[in-house]
Every structure is written in C-alpha cells, then in structure tokens.
C-alpha positions as CSV (number, residue, x, y, z in Angstrom):
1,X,41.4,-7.1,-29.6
2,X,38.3,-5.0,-29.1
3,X,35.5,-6.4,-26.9
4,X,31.9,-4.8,-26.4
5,X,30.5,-6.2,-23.1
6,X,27.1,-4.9,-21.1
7,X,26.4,-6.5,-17.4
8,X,23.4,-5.3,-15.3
9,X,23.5,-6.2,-12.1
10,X,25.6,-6.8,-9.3
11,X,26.6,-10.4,-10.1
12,X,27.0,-9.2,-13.4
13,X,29.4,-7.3,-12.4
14,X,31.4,-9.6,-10.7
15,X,31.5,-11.9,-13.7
16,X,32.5,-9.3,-16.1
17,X,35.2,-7.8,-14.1
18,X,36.7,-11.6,-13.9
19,X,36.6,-12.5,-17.6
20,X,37.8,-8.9,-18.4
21,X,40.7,-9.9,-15.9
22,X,41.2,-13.5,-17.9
23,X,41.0,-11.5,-21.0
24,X,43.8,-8.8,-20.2
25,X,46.1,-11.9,-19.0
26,X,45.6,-13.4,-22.2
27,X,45.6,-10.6,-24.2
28,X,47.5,-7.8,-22.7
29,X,46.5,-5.1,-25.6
30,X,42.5,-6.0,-25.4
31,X,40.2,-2.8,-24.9
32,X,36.5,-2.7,-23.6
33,X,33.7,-0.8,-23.9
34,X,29.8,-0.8,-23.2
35,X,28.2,-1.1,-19.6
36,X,29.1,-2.4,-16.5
37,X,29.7,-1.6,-12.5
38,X,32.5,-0.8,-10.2
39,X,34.0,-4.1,-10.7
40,X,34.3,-4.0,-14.2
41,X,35.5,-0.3,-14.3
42,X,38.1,-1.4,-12.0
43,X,39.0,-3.3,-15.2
44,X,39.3,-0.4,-17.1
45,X,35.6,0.0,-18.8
46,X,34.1,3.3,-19.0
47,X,30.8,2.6,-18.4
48,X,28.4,4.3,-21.2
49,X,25.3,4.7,-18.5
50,X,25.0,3.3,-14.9
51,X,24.7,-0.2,-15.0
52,X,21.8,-0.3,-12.2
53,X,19.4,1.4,-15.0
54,X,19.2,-2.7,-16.3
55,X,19.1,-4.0,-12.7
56,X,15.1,-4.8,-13.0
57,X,13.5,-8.1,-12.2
58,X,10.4,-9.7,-13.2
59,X,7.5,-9.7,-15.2
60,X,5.7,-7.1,-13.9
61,X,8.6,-5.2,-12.8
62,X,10.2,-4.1,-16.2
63,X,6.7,-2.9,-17.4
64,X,7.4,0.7,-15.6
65,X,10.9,0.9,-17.1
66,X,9.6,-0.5,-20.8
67,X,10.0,2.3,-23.0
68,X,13.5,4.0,-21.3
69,X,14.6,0.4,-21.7
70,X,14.2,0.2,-25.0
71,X,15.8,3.3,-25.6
72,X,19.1,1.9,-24.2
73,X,18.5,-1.0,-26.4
74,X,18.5,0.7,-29.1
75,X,21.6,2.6,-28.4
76,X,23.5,-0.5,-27.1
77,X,23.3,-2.1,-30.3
78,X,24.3,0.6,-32.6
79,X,27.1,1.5,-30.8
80,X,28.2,-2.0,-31.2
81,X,27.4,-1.6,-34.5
82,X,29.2,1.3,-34.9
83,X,32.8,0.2,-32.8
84,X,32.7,-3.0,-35.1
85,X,34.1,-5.1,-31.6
86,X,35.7,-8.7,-32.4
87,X,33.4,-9.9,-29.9
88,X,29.9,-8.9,-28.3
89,X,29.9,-10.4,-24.6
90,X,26.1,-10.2,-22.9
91,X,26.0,-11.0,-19.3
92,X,22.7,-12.4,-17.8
93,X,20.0,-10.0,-17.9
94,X,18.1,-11.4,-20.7
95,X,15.3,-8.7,-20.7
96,X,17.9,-6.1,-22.3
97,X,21.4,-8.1,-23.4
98,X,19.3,-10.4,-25.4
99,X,17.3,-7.7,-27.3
100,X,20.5,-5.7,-27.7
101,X,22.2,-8.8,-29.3
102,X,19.7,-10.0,-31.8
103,X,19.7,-6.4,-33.0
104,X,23.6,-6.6,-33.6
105,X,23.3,-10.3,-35.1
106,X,20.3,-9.2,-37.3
107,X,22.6,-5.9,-38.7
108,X,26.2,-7.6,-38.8
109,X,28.5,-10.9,-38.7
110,X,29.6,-9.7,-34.7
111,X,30.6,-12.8,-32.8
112,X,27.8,-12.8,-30.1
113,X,28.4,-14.6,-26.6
114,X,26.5,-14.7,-23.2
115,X,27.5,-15.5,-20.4
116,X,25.5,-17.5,-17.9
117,X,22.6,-19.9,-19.6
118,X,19.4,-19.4,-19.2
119,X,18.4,-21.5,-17.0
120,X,16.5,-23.1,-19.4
121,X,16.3,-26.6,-17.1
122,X,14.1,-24.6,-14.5
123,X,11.6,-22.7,-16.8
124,X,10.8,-21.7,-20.6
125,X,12.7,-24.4,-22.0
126,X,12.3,-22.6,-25.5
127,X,13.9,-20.1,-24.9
128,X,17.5,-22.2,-25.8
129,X,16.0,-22.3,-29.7
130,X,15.0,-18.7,-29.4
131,X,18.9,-17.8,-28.3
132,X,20.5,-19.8,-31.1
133,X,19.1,-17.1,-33.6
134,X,21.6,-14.5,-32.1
135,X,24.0,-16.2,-30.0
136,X,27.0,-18.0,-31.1
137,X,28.4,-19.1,-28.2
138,X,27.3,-19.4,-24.0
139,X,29.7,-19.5,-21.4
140,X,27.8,-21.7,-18.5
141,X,28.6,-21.4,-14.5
142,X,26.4,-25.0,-14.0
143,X,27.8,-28.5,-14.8
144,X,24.5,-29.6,-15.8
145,X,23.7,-26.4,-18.6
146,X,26.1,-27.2,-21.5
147,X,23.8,-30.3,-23.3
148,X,20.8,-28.0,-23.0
149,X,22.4,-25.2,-25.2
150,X,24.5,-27.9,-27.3
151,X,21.2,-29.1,-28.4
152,X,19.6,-25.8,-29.4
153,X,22.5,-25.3,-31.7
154,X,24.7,-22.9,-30.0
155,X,28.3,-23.7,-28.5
156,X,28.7,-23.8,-24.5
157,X,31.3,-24.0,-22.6
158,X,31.2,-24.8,-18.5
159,X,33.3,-22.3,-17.1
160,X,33.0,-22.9,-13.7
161,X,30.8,-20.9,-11.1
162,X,33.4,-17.5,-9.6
163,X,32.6,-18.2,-6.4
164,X,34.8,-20.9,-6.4
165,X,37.6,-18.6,-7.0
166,X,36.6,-15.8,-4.7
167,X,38.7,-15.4,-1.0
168,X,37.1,-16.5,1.8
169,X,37.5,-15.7,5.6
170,X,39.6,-17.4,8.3
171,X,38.9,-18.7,11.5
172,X,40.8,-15.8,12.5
173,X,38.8,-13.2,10.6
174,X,35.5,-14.8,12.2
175,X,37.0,-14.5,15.9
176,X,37.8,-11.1,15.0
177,X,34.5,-10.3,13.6
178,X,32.6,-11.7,16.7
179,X,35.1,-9.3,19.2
180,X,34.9,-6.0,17.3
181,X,31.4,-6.2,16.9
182,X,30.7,-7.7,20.7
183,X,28.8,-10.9,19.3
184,X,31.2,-13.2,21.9
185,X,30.4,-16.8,22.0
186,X,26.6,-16.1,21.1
187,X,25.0,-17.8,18.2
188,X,24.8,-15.8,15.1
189,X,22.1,-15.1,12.4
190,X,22.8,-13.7,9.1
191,X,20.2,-11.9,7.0
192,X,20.8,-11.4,3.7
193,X,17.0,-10.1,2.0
194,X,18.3,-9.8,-1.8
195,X,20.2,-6.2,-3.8
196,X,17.3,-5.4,-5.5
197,X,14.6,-2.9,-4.1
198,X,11.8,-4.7,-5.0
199,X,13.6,-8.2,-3.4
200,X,14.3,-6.3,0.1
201,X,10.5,-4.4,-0.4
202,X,9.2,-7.6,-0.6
203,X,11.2,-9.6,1.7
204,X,12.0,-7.3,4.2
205,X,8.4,-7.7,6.3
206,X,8.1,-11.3,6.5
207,X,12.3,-11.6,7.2
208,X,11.5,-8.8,9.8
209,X,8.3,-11.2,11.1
210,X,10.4,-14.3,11.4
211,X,13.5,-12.8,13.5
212,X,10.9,-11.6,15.7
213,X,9.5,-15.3,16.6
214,X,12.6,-16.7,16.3
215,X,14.3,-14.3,19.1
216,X,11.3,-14.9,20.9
217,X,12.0,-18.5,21.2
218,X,16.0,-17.5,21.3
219,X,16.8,-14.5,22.6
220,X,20.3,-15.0,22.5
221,X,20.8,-14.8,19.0
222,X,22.6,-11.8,17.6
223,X,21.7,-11.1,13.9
224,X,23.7,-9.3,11.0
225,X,22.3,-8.0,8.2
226,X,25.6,-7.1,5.1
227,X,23.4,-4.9,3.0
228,X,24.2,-4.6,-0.6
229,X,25.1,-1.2,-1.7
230,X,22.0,-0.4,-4.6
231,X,19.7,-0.6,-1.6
232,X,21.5,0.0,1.9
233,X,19.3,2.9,2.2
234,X,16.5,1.2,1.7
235,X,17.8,-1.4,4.4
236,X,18.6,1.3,7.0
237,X,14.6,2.2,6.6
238,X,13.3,-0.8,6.8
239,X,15.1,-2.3,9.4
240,X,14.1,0.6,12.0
241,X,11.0,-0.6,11.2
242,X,11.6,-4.4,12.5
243,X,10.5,-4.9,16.3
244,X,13.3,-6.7,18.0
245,X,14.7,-7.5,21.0
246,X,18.2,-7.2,19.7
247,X,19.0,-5.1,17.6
248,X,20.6,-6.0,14.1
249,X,24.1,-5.3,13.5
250,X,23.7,-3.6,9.8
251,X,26.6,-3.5,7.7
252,X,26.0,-0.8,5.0
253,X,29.4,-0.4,2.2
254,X,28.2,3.3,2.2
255,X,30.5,3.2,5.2
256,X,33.7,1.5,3.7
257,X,35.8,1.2,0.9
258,X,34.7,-1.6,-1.7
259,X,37.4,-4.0,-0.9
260,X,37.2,-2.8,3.1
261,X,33.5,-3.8,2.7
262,X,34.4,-7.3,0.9
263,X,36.5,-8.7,3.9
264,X,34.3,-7.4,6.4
265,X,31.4,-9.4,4.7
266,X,33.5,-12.3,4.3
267,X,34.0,-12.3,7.9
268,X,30.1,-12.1,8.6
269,X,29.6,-14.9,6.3
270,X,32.5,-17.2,8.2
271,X,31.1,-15.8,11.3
272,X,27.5,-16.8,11.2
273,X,26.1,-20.0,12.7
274,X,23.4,-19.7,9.7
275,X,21.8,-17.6,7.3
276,X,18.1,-16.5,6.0
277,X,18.7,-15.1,2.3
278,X,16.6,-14.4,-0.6
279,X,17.2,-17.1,-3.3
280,X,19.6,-16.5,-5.9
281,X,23.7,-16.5,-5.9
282,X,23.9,-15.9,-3.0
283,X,23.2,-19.8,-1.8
284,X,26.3,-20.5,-3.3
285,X,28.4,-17.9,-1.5
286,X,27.1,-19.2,1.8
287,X,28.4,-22.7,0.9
288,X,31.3,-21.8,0.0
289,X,31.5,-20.2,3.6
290,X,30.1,-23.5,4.8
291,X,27.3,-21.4,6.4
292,X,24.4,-23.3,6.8
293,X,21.1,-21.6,5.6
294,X,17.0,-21.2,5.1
295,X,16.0,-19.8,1.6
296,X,13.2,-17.8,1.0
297,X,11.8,-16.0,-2.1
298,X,8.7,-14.4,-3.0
299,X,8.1,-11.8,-6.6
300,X,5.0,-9.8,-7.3
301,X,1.8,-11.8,-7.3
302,X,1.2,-11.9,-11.2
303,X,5.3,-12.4,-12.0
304,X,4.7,-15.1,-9.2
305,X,1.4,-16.6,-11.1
306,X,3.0,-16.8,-14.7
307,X,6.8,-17.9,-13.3
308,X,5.2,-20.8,-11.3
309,X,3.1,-22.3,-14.4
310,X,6.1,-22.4,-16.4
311,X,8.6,-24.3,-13.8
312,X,10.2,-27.3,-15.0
313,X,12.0,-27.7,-11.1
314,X,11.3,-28.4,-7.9
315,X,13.5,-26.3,-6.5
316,X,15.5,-22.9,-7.1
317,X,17.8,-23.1,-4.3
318,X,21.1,-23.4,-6.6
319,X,23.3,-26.0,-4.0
320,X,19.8,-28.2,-4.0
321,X,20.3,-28.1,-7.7
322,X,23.9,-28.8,-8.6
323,X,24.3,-31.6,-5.2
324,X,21.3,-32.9,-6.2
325,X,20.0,-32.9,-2.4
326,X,17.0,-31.3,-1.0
327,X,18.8,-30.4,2.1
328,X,18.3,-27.1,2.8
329,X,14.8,-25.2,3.7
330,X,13.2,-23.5,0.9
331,X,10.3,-20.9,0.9
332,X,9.0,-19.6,-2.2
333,X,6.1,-17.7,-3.7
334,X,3.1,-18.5,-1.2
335,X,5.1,-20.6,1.0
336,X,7.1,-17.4,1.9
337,X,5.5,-17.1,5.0
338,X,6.9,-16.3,8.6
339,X,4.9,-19.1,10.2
340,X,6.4,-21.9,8.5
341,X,9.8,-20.2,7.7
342,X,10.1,-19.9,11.7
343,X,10.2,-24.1,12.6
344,X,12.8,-24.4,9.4
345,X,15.1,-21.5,10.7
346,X,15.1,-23.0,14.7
347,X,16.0,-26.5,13.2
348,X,18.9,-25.0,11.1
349,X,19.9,-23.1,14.1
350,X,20.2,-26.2,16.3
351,X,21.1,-29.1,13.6
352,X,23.5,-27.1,11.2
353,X,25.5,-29.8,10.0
354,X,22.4,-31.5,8.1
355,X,23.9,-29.2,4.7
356,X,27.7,-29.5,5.1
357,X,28.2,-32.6,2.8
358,X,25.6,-30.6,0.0
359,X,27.8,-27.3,0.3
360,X,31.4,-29.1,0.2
361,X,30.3,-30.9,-3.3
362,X,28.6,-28.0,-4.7
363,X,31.7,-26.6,-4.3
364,X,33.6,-29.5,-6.0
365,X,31.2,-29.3,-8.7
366,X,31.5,-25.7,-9.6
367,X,35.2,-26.2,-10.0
368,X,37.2,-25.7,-6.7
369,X,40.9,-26.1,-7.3
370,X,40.9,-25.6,-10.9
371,X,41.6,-22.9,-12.7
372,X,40.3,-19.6,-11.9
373,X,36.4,-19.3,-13.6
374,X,37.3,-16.1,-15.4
375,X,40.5,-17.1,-16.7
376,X,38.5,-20.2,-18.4
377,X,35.7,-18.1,-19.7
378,X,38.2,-16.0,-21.1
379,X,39.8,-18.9,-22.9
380,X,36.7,-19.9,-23.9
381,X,36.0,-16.5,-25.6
382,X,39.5,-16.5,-27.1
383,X,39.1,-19.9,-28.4
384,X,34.8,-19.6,-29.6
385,X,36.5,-16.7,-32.5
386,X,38.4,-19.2,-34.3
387,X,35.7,-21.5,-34.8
C-alpha cells in the first residue's frame, strides 16, 4: 500500500505521525511519501521540503508567501500524480492541502481524504459543499463534525481527538518538576503564547502586560513558559523584553532531545496551578492535564475584521465547544486586552476548580479509553478504499 500524505504544522504533525503508526500496524508493508515533520519522519517519511514552509496562518498572512506557495502546490500534486498513491491523505491546512487536492481529483480517480473538518460549525459554512468536489472522505477529531460533512456529500468518520491517547504526567513527575526547577510549594503559572511567529509576535506584549499586573497583585507566582520549537528563538527575545518581578522559567526544546522535551512539558503542564495560552489545541492538552486555564487570541486587524463577520460561534475555546459549557475565560480579537484578561486570570488562580467537570467530559467526549485516535483513523482510511 502506497500513501501520499502532506501535514503543515505542528499538530499536523502529530496527527500524521499517529495514523502513519495505525497504518503500519495494519498494514505492515505500507510506504509514505510527501511532507511532513519530525514526528512523521520518525514514521519513516522523507519529507519532500520542510513542513514549516506551509505553517502560515490567516488571511492576511499567506499574502507574502502567495506565489512560493503556489509553487509547492503545483509540485505537490503532480508528484501525487506521478507516484499514482492508493490514497492521498491532507492534514488541516486548508490554504495548500486543499488546493493540492482538487488539482489531483481534477487530473485522476486518487482516493482523496483529510483529516480534521473544517470547522465548518464556527465559520464559512460553505466551505463543506466546496470540499465534496475533491474530497472523498474526512476523518473528524470532534463528536459534533460528522453530520456537517455527511450532509455536504462526503463520508466522515469521528476518529477521536489524539490527545486522548497522548501520556500524561504523574503526581510524581509534577513534584519533581517543582524541585529541580526550585518552584517549592508556590503557585504556578503557565504561559503558553501559540508556535507560530506571528501568534507569539502578536501575543507576546499583551501576555507580557498581564503577568506584569498579575505578579503585581501576586508576587508569589512563578511562571513557565514551554516554548514550541519553530519559534523558541523568537520567545527567548521577546521574553527579555517582559518586565517582571520573577523571572520566567523558559523551557526551549533547542535544549533537549524531542522525547526529553515531551516529558519535561508534560510535567510543566501537570505542574501548573493554571495556564494563559493562545486559543487553539492546545485547550485541549491543558484539560487533559486537568490544568485550569484563560484563553486569549488575537490575528491581524483585517484577518480579524473578515474572520469575525463570518462566525457562526460564540466561542473558539475547543473544551467550551465540545462540553458545551462557557466555563473558562476567553479573550479574542479586541477583547485581547491586558486589562480585562488580568481580573479573569486572578479568579482562575484562586477558584480553579470552576473548569474541572468541563475538562473531565471533554475528555470523555474525545474518546478517553477507547481505542487509540490513530489506530481508528487508520481503520477508517483502510476501510473509506473499499467503498
């Protein structure tokens, strides 16, 4: 069995590397090509360009990046083309995988999947129809996704959300944590400001803003910031730029080994009394931790104008979503503002237990205790080519 797949970001990544792990287990003699990160080269892809060329978000964003972009397009799908795979497998990024696989559905009979829906219940509600052209079948990490592409005319499986499947840190771990790095008994504040540059360019001021009221009011808190390798530089630099009264405790993977780097952050995460993150996946990992947490989001002005016209939501925190609860703080576009981010993050810090029921069926929800997310989407896969 040969399989074309193309990822582009980080949580990409993580998904590919999983069903490409669910595939081999399946299918012992399956090969892979096309684009992806370390993750999925751990799974034996040879990645035809680095996968953080595709890691662009918004509107306005991509503009810069349009015509190399396209490029890649282009070359994506004639190599597909050319390798004549059983199966063409798009994850998220919908800016390049979904140009890349109308081209190969327009010029062949290639099974097309993608995996993760669009989240077509938030915004753009068309663009379900639009996919059906060139997508035969979408593997969905949300309960709530599969009637949505079902009615647009494509198959969808719910595969379960990986997070549910990922290890998480003992007790232990977090005690350990707390000694090495001399954190004691004090409360604990994790940072977590987004893996994109122009997330942390964005974020980093106002997150930089509201530590410094919030140690102001508590100047016992510690905080640590687990940077995420495509911008720990940029982290480093903008932290030293942050005036504190205690200094951050920045963990950058440039210093460890991928999997050293993994545990250590899982240890943070267990270790933390809350968080203040960027919106996005990342919610869910810090339920799965059982960390309480503040959201906050903001995107260039003009992506921010046109997104926020077209939102079919009221909110984009993903455990507010699939708990159906409006539990946790939530910050976006012109709301993502130190002075009213501040009052949210103190009452999180003394009144954590306000999200614990939200996280623990989230959880539930995504699939905790059944099988492994990858191994499904892989049967999924396996069983979408006989159809």
């Amino acid at each position: 069995m040969r399989v074309f797949i193309i990822a582009g970001e980080l949580s990409g990544d993580k998904l590919g590397a999983a069903l490409m792990a669910g595939l081999r287990q399946l299918v012992p003699d399956v090969t892979f090509d096309g684009v992806g990160g370390d993750l999925m080269t751990s799974q034996g892809l040879q990645s035809r360009f680095p996968m953080d060329e595709l890691s662009v978000m918004g509107l306005v964003e991509i503009l810069p990046k349009y015509v190399h972009l396209k490029k890649r397009i282009q070359e994506m799908a004639d190599a597909v083309i050319l390798s004549e795979p059983d199966v063409l497998i798009t994850i998220d990024s919908p800016e390049f995988s979904s140009r890349v696989a109308k081209q190969v559905k327009a010029r062949s009979t290639i099974r097309t999947v993608h995996y993760v829906a669009p989240s077509v219940w938030a915004w753009r509600p068309g663009r379900a129809d639009k996919m059906a052209a060139y997508t035969d079948q979408v593997l969905a990490l949300l309960p709530f996704e599969p009637p949505f592409m079902e009615k647009a005319g494509m198959r969808c499986d719910f595969v379960g959300h990986p997070v549910v499947s990922e290890p998480q840190a003992s007790e232990s771990d977090a005690a350990q944590f707390r000694l090495k790095q001399g954190i004691g008994d004090a409360p604990l504040m994790m940072v977590l400001p987004g893996s994109r540059k122009g997330e942390v360019n964005r974020l980093g001021p106002v997150f930089g803003q509201v530590l410094s009221d919030v140690l102001y009011q508590r100047d016992d808190l510690r905080i640590v910031l687990p940077a995420a390798k495509p911008v720990a530089g940029l982290v480093e630099e903008i932290t030293q730029g942050w005036n504190l009264r205690n200094a951050p405790i920045i963990l950058d993977p440039r210093d460890h080994s991928a999997e050293d780097f993994g545990a250590l952050k899982r240890a943070a995460f267990k270790a933390a009394d809350m968080a203040l993150a960027a919106s996005g996946t990342v919610s869910l990992e810090l339920a799965a931790a059982g960390t309480p947490m503040v959201i906050a989001y903001d995107m260039n002005p003009i992506s921010r104008f046109l997104i926020s016209r077209m939102l079919q939501v009221d909110t984009a925190t993903l455990v507010s979503l699939v708990s159906n609860t409006r539990v946790i703080p939530e910050f976006l576009g012109k709301d993502c503002r130190p002075e009213i981010i501040v009052p949210a993050v103190l009452e999180t810090l003394d009144n954590p237990n306000a999200q614990i029921n939200a996280m623990r069926d989230t959880m539930r929800q995504l699939g905790l205790g059944d099988e492994p997310p990858g191994l499904k989407a892989a049967r999924a896969v396996l069983d979408g080519l006989g159809d």
